[in-house]
C-alpha positions in Angstrom: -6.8 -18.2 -9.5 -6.9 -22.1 -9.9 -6.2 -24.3 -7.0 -3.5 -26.6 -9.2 -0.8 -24.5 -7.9 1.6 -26.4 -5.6 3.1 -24.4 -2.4 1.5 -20.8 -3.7 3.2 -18.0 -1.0 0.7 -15.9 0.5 1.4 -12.7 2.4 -0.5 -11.7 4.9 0.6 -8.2 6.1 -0.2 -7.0 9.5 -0.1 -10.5 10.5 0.0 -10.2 14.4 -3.1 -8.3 14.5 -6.8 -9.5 15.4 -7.9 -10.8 12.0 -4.4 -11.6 10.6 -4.4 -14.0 13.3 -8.0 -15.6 13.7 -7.2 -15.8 9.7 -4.3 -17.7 9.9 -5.8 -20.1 12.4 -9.0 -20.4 10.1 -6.5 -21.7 7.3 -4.8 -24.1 9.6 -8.1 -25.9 10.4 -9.5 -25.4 7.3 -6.1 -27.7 6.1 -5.4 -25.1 3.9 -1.5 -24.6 4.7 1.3 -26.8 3.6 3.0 -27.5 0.1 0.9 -29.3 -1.4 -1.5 -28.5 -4.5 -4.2 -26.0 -3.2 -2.4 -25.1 -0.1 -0.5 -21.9 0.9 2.9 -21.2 2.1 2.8 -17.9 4.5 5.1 -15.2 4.6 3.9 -13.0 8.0 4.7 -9.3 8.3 4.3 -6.8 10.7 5.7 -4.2 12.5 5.1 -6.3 15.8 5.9 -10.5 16.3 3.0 -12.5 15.3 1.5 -15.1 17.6 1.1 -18.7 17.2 3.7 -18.9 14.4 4.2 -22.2 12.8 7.9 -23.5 12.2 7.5 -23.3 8.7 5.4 -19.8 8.1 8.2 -17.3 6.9 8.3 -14.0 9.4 9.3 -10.5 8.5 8.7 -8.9 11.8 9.6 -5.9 13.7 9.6 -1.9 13.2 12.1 -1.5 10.8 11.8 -4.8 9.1 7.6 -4.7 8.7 7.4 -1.0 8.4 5.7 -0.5 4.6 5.9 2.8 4.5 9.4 1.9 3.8 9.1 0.7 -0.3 12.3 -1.1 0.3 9.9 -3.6 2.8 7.1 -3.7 1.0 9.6 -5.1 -1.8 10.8 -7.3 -0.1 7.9 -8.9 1.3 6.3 -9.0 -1.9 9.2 -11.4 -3.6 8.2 -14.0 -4.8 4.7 -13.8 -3.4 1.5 -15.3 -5.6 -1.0 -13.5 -3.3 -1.3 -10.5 -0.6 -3.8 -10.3 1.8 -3.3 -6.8 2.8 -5.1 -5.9 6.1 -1.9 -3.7 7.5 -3.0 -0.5 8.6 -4.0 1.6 11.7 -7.4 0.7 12.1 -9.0 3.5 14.4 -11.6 5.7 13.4 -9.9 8.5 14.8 -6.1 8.3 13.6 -4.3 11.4 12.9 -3.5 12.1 9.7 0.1 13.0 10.0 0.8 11.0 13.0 -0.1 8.0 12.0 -2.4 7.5 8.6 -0.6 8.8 6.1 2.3 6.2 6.8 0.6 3.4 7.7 -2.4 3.6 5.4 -1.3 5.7 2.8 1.9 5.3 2.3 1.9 1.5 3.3 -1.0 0.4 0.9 0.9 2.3 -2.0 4.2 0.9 -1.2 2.6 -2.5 -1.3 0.8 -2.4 -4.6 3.9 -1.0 -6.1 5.7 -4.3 -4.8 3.2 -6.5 -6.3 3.0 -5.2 -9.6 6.6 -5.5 -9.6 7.0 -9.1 -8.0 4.4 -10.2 -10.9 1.9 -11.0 -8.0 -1.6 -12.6 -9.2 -4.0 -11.1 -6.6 -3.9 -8.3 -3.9 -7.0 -8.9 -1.4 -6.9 -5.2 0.7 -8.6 -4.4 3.7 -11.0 -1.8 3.2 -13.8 -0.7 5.8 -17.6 0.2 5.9 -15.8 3.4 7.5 -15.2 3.7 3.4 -18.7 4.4 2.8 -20.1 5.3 6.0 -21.8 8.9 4.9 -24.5 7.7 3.4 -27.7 8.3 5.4 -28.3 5.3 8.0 -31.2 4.8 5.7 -29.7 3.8 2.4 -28.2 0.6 2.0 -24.8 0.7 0.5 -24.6 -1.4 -2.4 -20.7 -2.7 -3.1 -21.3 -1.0 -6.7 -21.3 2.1 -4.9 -18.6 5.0 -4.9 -16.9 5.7 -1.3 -18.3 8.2 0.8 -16.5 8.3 3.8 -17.8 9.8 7.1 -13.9 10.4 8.6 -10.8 11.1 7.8 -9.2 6.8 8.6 -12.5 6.0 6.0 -11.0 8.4 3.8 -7.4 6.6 3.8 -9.3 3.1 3.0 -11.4 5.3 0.1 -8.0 6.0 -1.0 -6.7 2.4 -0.7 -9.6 1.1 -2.9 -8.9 3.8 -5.8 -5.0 2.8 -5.5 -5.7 -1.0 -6.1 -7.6 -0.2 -9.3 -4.7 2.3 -10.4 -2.3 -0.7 -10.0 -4.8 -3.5 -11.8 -5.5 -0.7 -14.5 -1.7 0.1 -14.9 -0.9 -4.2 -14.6 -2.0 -4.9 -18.4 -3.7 -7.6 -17.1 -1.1 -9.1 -14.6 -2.7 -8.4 -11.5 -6.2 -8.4 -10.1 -7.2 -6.8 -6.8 -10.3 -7.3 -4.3 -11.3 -4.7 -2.1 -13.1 -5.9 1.1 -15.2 -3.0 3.0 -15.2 -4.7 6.0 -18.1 -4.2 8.6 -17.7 -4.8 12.7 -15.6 -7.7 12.8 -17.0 -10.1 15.5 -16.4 -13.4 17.1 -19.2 -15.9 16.5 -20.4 -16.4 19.8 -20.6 -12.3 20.7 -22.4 -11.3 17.2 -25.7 -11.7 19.6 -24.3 -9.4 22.6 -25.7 -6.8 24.4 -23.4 -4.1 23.5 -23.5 -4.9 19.9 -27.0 -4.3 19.9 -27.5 -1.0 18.0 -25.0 -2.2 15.1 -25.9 -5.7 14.4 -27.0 -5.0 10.6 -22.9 -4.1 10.1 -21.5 -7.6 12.1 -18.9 -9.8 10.5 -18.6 -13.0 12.0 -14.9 -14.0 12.1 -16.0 -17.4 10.6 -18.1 -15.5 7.7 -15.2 -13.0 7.1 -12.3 -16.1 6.7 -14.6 -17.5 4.0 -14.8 -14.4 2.4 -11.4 -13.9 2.3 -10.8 -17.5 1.1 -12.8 -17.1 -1.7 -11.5 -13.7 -2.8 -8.1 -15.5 -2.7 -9.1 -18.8 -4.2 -11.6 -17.7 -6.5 -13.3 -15.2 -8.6 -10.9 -15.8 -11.6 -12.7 -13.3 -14.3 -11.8 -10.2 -11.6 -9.6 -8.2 -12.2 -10.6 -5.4 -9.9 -13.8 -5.1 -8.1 -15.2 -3.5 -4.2 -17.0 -6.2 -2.0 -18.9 -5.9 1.1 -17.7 -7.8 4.5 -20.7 -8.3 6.4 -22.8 -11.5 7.9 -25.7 -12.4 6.5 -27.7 -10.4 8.8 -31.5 -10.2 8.4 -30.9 -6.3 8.4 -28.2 -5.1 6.1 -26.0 -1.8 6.3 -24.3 -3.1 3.1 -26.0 -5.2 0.5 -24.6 -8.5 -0.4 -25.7 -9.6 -3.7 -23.4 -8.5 -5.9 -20.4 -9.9 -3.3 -22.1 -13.0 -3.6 -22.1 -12.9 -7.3 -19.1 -11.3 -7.8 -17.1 -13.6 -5.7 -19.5 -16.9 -4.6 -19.4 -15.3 -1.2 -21.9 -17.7 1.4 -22.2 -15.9 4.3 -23.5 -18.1 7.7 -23.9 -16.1 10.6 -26.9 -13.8 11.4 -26.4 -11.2 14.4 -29.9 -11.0 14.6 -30.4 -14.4 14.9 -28.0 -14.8 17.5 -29.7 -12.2 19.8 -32.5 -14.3 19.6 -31.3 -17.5 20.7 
């Protein structure tokens, strides 16, 4: 990825949701939008309307029109496209399977990798989940390195997603390049100290720490072509270890839930 590219189109799939939005804001104040050498272009899909749309962001919007279980969408979305930030999915714990999973995780993630390969995209950022890895006892500390080992059947379907971005890359001849991001409790900055957030702090995202993650698994890392990353704060207790995300992909991370208790 090199930052000399003028007007690069980014996708952001599942666009209206919680961190497709905050995202999108993050890259507005972060001056990071617009045409100009280092900046995106968006392209917004979803199967609902996304908020806070800009005149010039591109939307593909609605349930027959963002529905990427549909190859014929994914396709279309992809076009043109230098980068996908794929964070579509149903993101409950306890999805069904039939009912809901296996279109808009399984099928949806497949569909979209399919697209890129075939739209010659550069770089497919997915949204994986800690729920990816969350069988290992509460006392090991997942390292990014490790293999998933989901504790339900929704971790199972980002599991999944993972192995079917290194298919892709593997199958790409060097074309494309894919990030994985198991994403821990995503958080707003001034709640990572809360209360109710207390017996998980050591698995907090900030939504400031995660945009910055995503920005530099979309701006940097060049020598990846496919590697898993872990997407959580820089707490002073760790879930999921962070130095190989940090090395892997110059990942900084700010915020500290425990910290924030504290103040």
């Amino acid at each position: 990825m090199t930052n000399t590219e003028s007007g690069r189109l980014l996708v952001i799939t599942g666009a209206a949701g919680r961190i497709g939005t905050f995202y999108r804001k993050h890259l507005q104040e972060q001056g990071l939008l617009g045409g100009g050498q280092g900046q995106w272009r968006l392209r917004l899909a979803d199967v609902r309307q996304p908020a806070e749309v800009r005149a010039e962001d591109e939307v593909i919007a609605g349930e027959a029109d963002g529905n990427l279980a549909e190859l014929a969408v994914a396709q279309r979305i992809a076009a043109g496209a230098h980068s996908i930030l794929h964070l579509a999915a149903d993101p409950s714990p306890s999805a069904d399977f039939y009912a809901s999973l296996l279109d808009r995780n399984i099928k949806a993630t497949y569909n979209v990798l399919h697209a890129a390969l075939e739209a010659g995209v550069k770089r497919v950022v997915f949204a994986s989940s800690i729920n990816a890895v969350n069988g290992y006892p509460a006392q090991y500390q997942v390292r990014a390195e490790d293999v998933a080992w989901p504790g339900n059947v929704y971790g199972a379907s980002k599991a999944w997603g993972e192995a079917i971005c290194g298919a892709f890359v593997a199958r790409s001849e060097g074309k494309l390049s894919a990030i994985a991001v198991r994403i821990g409790g995503v958080t707003p900055r001034d709640e990572l100290g809360g209360e109710q957030r207390k017996t998980w702090r050591n698995i907090l995202v900030s939504y400031h720490d995660l945009s910055r993650l995503f920005d530099c698994c979309l701006n940097g890392a060049p020598d990846v072509t496919f590697t898993v990353v872990n997407g959580v704060s820089n707490n002073r207790h760790l879930r999921m270890d962070l130095e190989s995300t940090r090395r892997k992909v110059g990942y900084q991370p700010e915020d500290d839930a425990f910290a924030a208790a504290e103040q």
